[in-house]
N, C-alpha and C positions, 0 to 999 in steps of 0.2 A: 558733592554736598557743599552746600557756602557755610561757610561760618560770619562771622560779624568783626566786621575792623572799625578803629577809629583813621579817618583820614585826614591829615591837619595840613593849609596849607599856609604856611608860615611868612612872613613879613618882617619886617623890619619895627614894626608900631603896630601892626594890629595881623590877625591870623584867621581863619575858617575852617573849623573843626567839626564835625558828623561825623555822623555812623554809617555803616554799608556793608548790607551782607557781600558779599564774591563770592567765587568760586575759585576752585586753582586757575583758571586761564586768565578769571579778571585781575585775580591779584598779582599774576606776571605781569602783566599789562602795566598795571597801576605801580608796580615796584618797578619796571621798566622804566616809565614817567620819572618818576620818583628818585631814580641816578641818574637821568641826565639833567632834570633841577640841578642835584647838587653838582655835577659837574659843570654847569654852564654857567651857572650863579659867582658873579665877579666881587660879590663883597657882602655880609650879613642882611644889607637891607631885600636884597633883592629873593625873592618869595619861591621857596620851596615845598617840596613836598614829602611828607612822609607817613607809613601804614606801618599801623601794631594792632596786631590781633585783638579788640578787645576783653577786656577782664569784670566780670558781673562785679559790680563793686570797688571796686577802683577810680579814683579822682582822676580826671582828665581835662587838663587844663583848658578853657575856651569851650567843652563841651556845655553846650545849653541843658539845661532841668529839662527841657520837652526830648532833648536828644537823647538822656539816660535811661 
């Protein structure tokens, strides 16, 4: 069954934030991704990634009006 994540992927000055449903295997995958960003990432500027389940109603930063 997918559920719906917010996926952000962050920067130093600007970021890219959507939605996506998954499934358990995409979201290993993408949580996979998602630790070796921060692992490999040598200083705040350099752009990571990170997945939270979304929440119906909850503000999320960078998320677009057409994304909600």
């Amino acid at each position: 069954m997918k559920k719906t994540y917010v996926i952000d992927l962050m920067g130093c000055d600007d970021s890219t934030v959507f939605k996506m449903d998954l499934d358990e295997t995409e979201l290993a995958l993408i949580k996979k991704i998602a630790e070796k960003t921060e692992e490999l990432s040598e200083c705040r500027c350099m752009p990571t990634l990170h997945v939270q389940e979304y929440v119906e109603g909850k503000w999320y930063y960078g998320l677009k009006k057409e994304e909600k």
